[in-house]
Each structure stands twice: as structure tokens, then as C-alpha cells.
PQR file with spaces between the fields and no chain letter, atoms N, CA, C, O and H, PARSE charges and radii, in Angstrom:
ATOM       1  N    UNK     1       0.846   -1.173    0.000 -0.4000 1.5000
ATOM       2  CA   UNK     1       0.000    0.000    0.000 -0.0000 2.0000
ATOM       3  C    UNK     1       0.896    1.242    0.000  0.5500 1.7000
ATOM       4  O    UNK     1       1.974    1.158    0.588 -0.5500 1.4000
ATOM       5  N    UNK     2       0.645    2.077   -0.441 -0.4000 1.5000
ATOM       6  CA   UNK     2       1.415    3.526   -1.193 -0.0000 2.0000
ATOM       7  C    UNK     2       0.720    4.354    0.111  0.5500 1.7000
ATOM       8  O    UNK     2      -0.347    4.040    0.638 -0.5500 1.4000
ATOM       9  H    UNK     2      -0.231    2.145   -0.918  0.4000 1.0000
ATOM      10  N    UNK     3       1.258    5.056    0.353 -0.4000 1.5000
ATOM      11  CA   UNK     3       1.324    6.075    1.314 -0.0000 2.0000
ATOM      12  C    UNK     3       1.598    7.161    1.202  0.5500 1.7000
ATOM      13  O    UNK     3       2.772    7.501    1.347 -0.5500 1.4000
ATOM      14  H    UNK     3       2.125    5.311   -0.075  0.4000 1.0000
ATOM      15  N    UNK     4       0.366    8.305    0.834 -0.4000 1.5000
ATOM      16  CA   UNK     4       0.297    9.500    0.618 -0.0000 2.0000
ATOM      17  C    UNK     4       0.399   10.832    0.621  0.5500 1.7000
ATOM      18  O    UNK     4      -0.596   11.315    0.080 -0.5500 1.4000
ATOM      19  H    UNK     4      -0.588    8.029    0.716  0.4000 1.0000
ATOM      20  N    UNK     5       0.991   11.466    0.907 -0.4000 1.5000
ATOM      21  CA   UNK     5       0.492   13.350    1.601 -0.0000 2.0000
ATOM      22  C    UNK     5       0.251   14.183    0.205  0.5500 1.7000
ATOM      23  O    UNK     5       0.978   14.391   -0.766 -0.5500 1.4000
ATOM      24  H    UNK     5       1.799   11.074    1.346  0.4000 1.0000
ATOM      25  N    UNK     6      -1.128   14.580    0.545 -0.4000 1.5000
ATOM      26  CA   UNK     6      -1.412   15.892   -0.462 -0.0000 2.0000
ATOM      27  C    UNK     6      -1.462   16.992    0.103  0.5500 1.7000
ATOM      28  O    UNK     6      -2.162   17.304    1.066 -0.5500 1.4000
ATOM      29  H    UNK     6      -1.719   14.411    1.334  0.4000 1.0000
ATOM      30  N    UNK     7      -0.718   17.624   -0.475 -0.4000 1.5000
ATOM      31  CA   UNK     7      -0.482   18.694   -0.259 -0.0000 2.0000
ATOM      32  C    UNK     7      -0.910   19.979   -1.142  0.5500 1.7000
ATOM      33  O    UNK     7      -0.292   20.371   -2.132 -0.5500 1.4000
ATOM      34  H    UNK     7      -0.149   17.371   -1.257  0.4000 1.0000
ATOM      35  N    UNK     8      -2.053   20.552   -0.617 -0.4000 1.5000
ATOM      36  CA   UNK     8      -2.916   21.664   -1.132 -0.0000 2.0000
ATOM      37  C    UNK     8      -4.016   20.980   -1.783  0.5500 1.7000
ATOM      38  O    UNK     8      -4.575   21.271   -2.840 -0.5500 1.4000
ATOM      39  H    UNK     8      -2.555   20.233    0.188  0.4000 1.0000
ATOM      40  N    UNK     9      -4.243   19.986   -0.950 -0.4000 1.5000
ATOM      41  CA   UNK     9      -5.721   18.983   -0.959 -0.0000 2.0000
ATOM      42  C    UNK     9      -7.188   19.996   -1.695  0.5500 1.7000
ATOM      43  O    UNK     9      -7.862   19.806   -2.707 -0.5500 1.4000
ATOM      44  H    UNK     9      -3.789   19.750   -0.092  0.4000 1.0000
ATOM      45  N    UNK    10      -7.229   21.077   -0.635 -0.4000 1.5000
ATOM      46  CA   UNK    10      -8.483   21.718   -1.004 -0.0000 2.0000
ATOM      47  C    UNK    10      -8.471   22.433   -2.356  0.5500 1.7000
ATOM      48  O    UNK    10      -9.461   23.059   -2.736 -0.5500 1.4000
ATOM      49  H    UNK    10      -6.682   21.232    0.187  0.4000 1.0000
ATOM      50  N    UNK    11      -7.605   22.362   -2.917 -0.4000 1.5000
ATOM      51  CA   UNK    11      -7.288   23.081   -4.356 -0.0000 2.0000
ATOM      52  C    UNK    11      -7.802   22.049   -5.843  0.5500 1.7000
ATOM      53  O    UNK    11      -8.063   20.861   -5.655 -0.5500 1.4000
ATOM      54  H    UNK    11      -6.802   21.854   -2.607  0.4000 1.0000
ATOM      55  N    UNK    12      -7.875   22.514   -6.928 -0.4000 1.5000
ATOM      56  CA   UNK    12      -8.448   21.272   -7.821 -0.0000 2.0000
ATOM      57  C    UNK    12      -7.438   20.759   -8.349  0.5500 1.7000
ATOM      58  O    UNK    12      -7.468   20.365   -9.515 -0.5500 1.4000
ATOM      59  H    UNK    12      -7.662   23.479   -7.081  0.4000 1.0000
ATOM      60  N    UNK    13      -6.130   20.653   -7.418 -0.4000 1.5000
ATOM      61  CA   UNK    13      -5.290   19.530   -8.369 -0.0000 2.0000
ATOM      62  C    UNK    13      -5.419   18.477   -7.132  0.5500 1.7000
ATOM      63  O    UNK    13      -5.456   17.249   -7.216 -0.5500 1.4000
ATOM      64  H    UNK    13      -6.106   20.973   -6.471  0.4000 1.0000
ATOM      65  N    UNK    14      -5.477   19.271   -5.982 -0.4000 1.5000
ATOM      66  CA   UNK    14      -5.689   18.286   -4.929 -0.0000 2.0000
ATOM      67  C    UNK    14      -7.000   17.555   -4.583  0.5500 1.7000
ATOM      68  O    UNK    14      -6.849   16.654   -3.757 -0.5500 1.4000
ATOM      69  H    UNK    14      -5.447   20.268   -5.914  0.4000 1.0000
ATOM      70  N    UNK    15      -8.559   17.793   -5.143 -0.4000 1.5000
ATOM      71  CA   UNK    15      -9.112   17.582   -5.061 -0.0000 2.0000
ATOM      72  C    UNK    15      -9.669   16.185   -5.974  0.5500 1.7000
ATOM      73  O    UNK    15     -10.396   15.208   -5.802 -0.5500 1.4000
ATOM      74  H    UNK    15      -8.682   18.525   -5.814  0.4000 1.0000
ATOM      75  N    UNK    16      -8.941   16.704   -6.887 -0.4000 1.5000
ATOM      76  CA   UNK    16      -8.748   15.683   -8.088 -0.0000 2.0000
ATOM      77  C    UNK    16      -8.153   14.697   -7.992  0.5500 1.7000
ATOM      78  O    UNK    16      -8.552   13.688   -8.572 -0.5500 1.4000
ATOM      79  H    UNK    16      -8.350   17.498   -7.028  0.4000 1.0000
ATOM      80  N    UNK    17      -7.189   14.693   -7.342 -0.4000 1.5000
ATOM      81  CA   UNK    17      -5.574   13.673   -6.854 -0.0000 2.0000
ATOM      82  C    UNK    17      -6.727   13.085   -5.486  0.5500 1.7000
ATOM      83  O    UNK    17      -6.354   11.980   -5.092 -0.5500 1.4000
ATOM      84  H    UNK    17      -6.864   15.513   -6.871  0.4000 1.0000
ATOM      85  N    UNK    18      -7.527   13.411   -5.010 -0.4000 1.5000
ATOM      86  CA   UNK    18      -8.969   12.897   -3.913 -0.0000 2.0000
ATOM      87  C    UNK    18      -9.019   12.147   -4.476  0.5500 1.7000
ATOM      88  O    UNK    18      -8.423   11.082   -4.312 -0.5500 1.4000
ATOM      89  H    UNK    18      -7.830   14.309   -5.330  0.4000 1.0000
ATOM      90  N    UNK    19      -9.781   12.447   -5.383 -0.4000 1.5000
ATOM      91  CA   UNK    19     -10.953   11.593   -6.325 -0.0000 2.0000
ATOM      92  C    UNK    19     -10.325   10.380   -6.788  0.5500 1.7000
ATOM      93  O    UNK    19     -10.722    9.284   -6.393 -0.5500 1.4000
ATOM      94  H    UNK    19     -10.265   13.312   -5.517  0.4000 1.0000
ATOM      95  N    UNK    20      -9.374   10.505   -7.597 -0.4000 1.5000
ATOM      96  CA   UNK    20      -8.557    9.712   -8.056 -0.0000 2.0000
ATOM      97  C    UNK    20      -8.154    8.063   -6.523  0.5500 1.7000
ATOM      98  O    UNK    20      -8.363    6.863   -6.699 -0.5500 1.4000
ATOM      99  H    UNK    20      -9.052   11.396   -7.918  0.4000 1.0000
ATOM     100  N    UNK    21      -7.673    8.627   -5.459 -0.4000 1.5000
ATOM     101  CA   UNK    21      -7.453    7.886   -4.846 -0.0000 2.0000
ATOM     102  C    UNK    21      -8.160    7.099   -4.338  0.5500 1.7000
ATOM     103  O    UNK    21      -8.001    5.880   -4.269 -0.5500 1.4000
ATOM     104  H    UNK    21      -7.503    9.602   -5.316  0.4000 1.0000
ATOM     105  N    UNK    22      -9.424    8.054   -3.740 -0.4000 1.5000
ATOM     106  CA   UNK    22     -10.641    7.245   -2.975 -0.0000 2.0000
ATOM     107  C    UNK    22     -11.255    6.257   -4.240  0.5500 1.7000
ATOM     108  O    UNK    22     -12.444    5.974   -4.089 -0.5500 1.4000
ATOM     109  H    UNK    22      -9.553    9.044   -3.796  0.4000 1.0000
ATOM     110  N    UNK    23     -10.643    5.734   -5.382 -0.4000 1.5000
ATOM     111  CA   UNK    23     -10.973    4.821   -6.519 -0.0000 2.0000
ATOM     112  C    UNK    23      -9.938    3.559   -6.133  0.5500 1.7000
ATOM     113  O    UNK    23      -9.900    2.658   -6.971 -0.5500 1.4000
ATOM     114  H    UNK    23      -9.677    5.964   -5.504  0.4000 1.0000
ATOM     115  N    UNK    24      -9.185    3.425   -5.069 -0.4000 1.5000
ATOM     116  CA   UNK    24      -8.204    2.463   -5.035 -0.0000 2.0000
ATOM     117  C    UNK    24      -8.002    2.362   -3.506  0.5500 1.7000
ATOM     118  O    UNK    24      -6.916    2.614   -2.984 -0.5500 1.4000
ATOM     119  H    UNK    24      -9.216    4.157   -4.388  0.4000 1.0000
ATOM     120  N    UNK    25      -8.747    2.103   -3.036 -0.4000 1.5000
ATOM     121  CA   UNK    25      -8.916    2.527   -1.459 -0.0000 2.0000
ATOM     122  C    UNK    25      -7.625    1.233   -0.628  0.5500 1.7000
ATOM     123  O    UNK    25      -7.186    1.297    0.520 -0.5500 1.4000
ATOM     124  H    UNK    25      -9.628    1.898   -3.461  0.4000 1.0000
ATOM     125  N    UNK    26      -7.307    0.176   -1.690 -0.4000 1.5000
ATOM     126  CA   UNK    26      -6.884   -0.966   -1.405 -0.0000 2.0000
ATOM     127  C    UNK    26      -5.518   -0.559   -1.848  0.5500 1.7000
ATOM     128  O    UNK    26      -4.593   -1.154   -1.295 -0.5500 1.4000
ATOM     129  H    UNK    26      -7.664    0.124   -2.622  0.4000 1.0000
ATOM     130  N    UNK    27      -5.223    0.321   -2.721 -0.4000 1.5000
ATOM     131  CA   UNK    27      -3.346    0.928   -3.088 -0.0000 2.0000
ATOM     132  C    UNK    27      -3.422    1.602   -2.232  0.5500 1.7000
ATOM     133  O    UNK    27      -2.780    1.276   -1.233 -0.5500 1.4000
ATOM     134  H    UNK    27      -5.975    0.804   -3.171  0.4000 1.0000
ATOM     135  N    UNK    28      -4.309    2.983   -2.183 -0.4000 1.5000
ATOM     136  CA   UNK    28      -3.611    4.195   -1.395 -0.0000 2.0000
ATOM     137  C    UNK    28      -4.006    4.678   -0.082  0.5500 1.7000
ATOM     138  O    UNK    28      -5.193    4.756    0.232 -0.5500 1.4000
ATOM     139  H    UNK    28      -4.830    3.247   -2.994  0.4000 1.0000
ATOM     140  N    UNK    29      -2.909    5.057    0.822 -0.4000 1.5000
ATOM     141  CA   UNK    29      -3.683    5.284    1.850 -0.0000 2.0000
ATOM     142  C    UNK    29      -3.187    6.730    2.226  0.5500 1.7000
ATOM     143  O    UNK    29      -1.986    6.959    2.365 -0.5500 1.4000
ATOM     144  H    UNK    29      -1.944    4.993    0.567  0.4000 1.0000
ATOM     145  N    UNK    30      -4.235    7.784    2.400 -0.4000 1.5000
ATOM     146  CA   UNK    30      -3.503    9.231    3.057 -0.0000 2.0000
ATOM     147  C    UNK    30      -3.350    9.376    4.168  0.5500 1.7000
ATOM     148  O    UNK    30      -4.157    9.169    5.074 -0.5500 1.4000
ATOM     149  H    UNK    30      -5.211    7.599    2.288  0.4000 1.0000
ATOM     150  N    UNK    31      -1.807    9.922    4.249 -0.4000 1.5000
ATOM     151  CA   UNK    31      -1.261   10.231    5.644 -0.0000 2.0000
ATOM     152  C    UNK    31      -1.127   11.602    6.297  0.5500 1.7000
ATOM     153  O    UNK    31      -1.033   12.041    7.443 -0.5500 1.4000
ATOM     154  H    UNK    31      -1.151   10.091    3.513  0.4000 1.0000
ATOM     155  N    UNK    32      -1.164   12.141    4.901 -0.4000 1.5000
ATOM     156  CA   UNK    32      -1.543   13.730    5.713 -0.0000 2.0000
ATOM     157  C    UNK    32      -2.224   14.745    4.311  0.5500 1.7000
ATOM     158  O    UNK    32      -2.226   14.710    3.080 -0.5500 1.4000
ATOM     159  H    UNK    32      -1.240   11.785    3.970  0.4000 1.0000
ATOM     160  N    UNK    33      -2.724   15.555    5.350 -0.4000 1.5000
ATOM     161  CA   UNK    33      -3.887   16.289    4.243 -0.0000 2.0000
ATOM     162  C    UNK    33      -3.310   17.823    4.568  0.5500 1.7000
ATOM     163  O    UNK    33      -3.146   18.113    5.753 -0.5500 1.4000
ATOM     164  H    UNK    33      -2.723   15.584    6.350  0.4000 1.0000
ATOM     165  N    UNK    34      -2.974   18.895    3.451 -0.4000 1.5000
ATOM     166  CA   UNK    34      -2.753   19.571    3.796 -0.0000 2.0000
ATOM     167  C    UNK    34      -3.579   21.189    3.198  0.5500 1.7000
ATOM     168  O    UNK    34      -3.883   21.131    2.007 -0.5500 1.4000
ATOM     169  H    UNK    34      -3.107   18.660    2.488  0.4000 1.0000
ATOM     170  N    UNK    35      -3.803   22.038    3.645 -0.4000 1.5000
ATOM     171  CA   UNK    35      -4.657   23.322    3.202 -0.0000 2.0000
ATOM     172  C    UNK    35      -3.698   24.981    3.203  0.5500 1.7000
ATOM     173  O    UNK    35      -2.730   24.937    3.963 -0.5500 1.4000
ATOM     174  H    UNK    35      -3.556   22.085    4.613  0.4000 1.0000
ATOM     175  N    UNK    36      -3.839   26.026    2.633 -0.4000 1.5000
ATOM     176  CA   UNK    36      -3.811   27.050    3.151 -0.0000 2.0000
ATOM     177  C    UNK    36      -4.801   27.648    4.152  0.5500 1.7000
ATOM     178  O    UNK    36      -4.381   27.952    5.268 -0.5500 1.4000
ATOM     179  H    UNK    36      -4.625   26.062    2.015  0.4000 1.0000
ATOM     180  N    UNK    37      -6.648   27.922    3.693 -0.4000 1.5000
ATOM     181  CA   UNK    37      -7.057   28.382    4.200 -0.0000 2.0000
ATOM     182  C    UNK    37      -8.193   27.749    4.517  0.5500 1.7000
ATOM     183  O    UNK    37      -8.755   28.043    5.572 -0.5500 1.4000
ATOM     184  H    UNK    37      -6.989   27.675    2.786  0.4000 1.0000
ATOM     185  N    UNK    38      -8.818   26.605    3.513 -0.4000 1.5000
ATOM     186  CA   UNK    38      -9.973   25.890    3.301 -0.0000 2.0000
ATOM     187  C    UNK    38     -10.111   25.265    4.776  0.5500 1.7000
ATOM     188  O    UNK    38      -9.427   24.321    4.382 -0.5500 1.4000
ATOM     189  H    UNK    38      -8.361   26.366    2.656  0.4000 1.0000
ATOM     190  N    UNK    39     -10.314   25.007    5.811 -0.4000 1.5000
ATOM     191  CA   UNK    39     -10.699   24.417    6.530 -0.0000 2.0000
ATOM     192  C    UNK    39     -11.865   23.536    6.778  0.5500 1.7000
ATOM     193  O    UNK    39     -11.865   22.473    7.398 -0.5500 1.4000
ATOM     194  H    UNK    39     -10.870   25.775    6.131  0.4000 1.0000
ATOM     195  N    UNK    40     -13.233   24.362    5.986 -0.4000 1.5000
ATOM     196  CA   UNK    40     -14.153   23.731    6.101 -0.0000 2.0000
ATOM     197  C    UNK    40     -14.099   22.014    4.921  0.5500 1.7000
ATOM     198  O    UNK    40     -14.434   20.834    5.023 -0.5500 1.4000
ATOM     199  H    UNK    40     -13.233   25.226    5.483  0.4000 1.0000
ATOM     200  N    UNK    41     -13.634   22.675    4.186 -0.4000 1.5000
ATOM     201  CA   UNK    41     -13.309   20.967    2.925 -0.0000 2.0000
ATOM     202  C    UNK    41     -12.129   20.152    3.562  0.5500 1.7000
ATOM     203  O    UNK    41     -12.141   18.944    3.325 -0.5500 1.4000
ATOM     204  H    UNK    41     -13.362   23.634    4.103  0.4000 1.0000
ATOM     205  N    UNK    42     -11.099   20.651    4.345 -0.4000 1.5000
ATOM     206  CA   UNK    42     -10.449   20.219    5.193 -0.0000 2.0000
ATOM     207  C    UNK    42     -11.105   18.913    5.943  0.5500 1.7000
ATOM     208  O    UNK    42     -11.005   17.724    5.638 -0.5500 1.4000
ATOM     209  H    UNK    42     -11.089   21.632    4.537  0.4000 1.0000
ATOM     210  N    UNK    43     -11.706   19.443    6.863 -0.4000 1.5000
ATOM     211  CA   UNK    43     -12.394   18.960    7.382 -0.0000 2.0000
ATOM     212  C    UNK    43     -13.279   18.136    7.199  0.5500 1.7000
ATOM     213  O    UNK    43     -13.654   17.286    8.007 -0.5500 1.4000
ATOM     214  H    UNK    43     -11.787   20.408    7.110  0.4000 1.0000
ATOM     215  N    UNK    44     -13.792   18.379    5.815 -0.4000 1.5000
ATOM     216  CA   UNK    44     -14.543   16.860    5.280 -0.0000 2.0000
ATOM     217  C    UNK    44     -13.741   15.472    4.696  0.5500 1.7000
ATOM     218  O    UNK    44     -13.902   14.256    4.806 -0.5500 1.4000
ATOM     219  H    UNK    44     -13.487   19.069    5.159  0.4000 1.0000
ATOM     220  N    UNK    45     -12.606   16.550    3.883 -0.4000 1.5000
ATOM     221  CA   UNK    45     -11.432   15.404    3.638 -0.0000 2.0000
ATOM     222  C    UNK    45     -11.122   14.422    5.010  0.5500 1.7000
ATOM     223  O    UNK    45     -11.205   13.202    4.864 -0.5500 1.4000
ATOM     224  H    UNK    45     -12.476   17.537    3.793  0.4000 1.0000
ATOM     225  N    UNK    46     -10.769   14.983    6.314 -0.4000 1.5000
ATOM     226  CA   UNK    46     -10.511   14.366    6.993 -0.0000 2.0000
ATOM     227  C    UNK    46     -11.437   13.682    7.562  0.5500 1.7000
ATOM     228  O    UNK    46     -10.855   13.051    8.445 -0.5500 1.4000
ATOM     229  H    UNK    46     -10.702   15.974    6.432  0.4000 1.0000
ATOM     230  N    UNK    47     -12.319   13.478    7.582 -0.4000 1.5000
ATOM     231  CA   UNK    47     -13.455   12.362    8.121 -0.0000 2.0000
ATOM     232  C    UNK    47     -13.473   11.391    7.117  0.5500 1.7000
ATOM     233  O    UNK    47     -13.599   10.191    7.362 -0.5500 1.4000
ATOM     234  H    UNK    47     -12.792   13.991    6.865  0.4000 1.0000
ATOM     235  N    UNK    48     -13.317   11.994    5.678 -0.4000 1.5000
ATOM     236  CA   UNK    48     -13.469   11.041    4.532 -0.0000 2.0000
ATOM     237  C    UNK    48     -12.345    9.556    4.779  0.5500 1.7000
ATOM     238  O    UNK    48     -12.493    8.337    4.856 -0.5500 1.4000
ATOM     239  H    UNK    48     -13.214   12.968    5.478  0.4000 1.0000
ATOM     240  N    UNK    49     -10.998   10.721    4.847 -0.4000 1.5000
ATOM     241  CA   UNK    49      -9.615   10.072    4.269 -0.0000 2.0000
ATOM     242  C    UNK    49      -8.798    9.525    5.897  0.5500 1.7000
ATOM     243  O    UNK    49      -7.797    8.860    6.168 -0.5500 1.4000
ATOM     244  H    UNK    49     -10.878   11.711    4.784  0.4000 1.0000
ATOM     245  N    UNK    50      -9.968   10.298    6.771 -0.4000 1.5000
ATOM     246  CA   UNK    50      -8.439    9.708    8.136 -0.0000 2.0000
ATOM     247  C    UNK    50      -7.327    9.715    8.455  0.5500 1.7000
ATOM     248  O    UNK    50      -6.695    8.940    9.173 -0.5500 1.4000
ATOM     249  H    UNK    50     -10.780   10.838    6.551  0.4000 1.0000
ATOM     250  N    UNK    51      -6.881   11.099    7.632 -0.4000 1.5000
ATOM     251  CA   UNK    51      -5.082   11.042    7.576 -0.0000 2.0000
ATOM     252  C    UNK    51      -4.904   11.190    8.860  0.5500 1.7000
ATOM     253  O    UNK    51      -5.785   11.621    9.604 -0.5500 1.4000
ATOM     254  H    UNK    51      -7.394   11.728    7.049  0.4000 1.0000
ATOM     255  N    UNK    52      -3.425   10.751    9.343 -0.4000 1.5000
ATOM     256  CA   UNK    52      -2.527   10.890   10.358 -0.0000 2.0000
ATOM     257  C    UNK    52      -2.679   12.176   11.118  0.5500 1.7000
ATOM     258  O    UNK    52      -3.265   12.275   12.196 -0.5500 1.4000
ATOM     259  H    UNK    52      -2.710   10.401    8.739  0.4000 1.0000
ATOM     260  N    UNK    53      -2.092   13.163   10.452 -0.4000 1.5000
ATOM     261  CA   UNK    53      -2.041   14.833   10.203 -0.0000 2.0000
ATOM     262  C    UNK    53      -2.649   15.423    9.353  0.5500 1.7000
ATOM     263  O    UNK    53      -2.985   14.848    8.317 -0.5500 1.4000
ATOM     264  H    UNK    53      -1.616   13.083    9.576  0.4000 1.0000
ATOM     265  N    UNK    54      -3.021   17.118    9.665 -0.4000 1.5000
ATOM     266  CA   UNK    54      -3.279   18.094    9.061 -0.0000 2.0000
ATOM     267  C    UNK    54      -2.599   18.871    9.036  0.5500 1.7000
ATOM     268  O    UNK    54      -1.890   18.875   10.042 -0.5500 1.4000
ATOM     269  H    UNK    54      -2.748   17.585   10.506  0.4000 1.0000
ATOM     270  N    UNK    55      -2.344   19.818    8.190 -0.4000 1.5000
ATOM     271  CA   UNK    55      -1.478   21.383    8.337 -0.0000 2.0000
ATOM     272  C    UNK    55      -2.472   22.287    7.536  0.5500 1.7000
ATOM     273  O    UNK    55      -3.286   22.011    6.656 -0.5500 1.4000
ATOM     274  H    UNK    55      -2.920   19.814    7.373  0.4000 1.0000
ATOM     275  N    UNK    56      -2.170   23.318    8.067 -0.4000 1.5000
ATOM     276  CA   UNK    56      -3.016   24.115    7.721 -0.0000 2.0000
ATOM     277  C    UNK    56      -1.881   25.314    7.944  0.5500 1.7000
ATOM     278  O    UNK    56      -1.047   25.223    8.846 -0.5500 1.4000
ATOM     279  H    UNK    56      -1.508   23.543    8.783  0.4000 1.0000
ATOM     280  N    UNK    57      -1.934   26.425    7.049 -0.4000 1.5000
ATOM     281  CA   UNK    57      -1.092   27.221    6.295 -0.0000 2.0000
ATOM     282  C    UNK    57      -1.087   28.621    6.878  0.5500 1.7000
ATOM     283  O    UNK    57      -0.119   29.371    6.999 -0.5500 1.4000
ATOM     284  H    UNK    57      -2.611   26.498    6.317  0.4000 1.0000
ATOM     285  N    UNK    58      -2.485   28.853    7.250 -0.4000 1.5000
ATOM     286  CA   UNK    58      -2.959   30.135    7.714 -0.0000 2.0000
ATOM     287  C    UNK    58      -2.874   29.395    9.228  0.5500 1.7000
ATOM     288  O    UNK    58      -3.178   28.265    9.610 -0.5500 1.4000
ATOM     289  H    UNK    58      -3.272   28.244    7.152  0.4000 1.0000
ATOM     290  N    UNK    59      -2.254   30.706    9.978 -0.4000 1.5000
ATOM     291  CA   UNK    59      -2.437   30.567   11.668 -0.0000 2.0000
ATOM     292  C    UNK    59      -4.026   30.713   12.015  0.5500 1.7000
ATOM     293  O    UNK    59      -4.667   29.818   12.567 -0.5500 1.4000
ATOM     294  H    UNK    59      -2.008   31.624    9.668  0.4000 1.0000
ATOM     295  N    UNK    60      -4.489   31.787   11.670 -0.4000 1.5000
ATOM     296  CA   UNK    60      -5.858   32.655   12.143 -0.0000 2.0000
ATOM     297  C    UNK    60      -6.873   30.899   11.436  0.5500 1.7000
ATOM     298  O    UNK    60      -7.661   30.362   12.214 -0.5500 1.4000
ATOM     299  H    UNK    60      -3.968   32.513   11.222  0.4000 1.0000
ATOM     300  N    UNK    61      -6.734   30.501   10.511 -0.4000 1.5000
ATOM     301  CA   UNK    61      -7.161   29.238   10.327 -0.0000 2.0000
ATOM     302  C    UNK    61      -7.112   28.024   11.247  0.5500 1.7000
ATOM     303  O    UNK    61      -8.248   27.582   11.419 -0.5500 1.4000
ATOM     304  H    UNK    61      -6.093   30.937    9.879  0.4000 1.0000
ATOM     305  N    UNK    62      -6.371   27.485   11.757 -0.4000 1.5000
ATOM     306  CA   UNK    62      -5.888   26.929   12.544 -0.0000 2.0000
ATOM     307  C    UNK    62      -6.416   26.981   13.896  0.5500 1.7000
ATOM     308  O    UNK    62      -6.455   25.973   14.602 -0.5500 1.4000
ATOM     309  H    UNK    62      -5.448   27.844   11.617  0.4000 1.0000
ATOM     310  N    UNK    63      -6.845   28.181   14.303 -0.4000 1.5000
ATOM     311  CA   UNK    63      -7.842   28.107   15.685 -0.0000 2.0000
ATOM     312  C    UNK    63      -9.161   28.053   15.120  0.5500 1.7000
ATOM     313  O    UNK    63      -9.985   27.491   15.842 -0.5500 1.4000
ATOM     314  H    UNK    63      -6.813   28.999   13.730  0.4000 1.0000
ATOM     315  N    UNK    64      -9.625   28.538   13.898 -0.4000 1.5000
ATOM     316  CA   UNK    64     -11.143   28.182   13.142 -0.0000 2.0000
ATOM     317  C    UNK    64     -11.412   27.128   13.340  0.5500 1.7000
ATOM     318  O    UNK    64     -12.468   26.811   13.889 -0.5500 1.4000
ATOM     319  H    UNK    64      -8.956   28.994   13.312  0.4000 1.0000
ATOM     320  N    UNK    65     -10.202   25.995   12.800 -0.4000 1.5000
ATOM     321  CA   UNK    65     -10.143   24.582   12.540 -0.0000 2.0000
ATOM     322  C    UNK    65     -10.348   23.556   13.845  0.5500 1.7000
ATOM     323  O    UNK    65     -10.935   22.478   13.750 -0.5500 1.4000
ATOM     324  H    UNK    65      -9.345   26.253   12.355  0.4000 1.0000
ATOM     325  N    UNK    66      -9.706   24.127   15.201 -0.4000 1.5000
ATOM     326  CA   UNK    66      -9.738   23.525   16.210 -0.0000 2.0000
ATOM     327  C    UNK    66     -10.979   23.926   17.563  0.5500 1.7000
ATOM     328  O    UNK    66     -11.341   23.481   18.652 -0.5500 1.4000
ATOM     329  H    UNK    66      -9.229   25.003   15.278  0.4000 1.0000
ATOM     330  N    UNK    67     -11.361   25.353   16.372 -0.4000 1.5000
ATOM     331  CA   UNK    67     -12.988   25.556   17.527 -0.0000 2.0000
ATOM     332  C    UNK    67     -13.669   25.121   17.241  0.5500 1.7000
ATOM     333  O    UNK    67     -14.358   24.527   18.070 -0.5500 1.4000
ATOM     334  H    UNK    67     -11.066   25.715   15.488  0.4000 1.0000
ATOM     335  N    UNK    68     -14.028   25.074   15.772 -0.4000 1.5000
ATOM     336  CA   UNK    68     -15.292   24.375   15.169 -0.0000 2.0000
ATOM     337  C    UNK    68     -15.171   22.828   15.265  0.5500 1.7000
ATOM     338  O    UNK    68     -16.135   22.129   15.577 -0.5500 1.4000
ATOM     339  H    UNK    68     -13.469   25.557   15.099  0.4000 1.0000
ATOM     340  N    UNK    69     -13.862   22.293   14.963 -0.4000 1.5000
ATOM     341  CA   UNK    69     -14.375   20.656   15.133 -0.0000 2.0000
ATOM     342  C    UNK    69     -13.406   19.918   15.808  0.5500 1.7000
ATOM     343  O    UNK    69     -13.354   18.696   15.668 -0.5500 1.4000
ATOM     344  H    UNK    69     -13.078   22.860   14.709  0.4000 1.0000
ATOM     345  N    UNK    70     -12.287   20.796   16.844 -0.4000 1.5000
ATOM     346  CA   UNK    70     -11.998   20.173   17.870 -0.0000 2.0000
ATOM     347  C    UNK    70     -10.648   19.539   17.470  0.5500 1.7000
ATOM     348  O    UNK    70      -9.950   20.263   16.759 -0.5500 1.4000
ATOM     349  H    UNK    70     -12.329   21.789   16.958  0.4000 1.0000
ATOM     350  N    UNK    71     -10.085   18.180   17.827 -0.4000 1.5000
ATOM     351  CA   UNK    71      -9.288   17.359   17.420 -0.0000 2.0000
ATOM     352  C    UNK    71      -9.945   16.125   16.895  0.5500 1.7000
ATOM     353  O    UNK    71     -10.537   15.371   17.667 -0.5500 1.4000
ATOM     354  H    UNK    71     -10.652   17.592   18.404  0.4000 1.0000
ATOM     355  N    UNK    72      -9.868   15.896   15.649 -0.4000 1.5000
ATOM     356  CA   UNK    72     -10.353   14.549   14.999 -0.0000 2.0000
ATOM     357  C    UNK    72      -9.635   13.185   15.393  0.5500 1.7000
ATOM     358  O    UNK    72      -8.459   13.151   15.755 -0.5500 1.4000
ATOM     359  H    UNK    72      -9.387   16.508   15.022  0.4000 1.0000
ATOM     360  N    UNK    73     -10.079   12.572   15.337 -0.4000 1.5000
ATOM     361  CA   UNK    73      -9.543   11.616   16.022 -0.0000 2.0000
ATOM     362  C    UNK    73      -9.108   10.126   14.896  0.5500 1.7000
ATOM     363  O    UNK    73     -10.228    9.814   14.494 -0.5500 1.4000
ATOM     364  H    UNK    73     -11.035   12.599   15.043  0.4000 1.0000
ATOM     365  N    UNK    74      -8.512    9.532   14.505 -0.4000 1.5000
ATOM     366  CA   UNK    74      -8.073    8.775   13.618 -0.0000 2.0000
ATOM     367  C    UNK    74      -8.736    7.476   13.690  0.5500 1.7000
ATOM     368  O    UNK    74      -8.438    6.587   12.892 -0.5500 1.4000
ATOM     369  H    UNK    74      -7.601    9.786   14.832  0.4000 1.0000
């Protein structure tokens, strides 16, 4: 199994490079998901995909990310 990080996930090369993967759920697995500012698609990625980690790009994002939905849990 191939082991992933996208990086600028919420963007449409990263969204696409999604799509693409969640088609092979048995090759690929994501280990980290990464954003500038998107948090809210963030956040769906990560319930979707279960990565390890997040990063997130923007600071002022980053407390958005952890008021609204806390620490996700793997």
C-alpha cells in the first residue's frame, strides 16, 4: 500500500488527486492532508480520508479549525 500526503488537498489539483485515490482505497492510503485556508473541505477530507495529520497554512485558520471541530480523532 502507497502512502500519501497531499499537499494543497483543497485546491483542484488536490481535489482531483482525492478523487482519483478514494478509486483504489486498497493501493492508497492518506497520511496527511494539507490546506492554506480551506478548513471547512479540510475537514470533510478528513473524516473522509483519516489522515494521520493536518497542516493548515494560515495561523488565524488553525484556531477556526480547532474551535469548530476540535481534534479529529483517527
Amino acid at each position: 500500500m502507497e502512502k500519501i500526503a497531499v499537499l494543497g488537498s483543497t485546491g483542484s489539483i488536490g481535489t482531483n488527486s482525492l478523487d482519483v485515490i478514494s478509486r483504489f482505497p486498497e493501493r492508497f492510503r492518506v497520511k496527511l492532508l494539507s490546506t492554506n485556508s480551506n478548513v471547512r473541505l479540510l475537514h470533510e477530507q478528513t473524516i473522509k480520508f483519516r489522515p494521520e495529520a493536518v497542516c493548515i497554512g494560515n495561523r488565524d485558520k488553525t484556531g477556526e479549525f480547532k474551535g469548530r471541530w476540535g481534534k479529529v480523532r483517527v
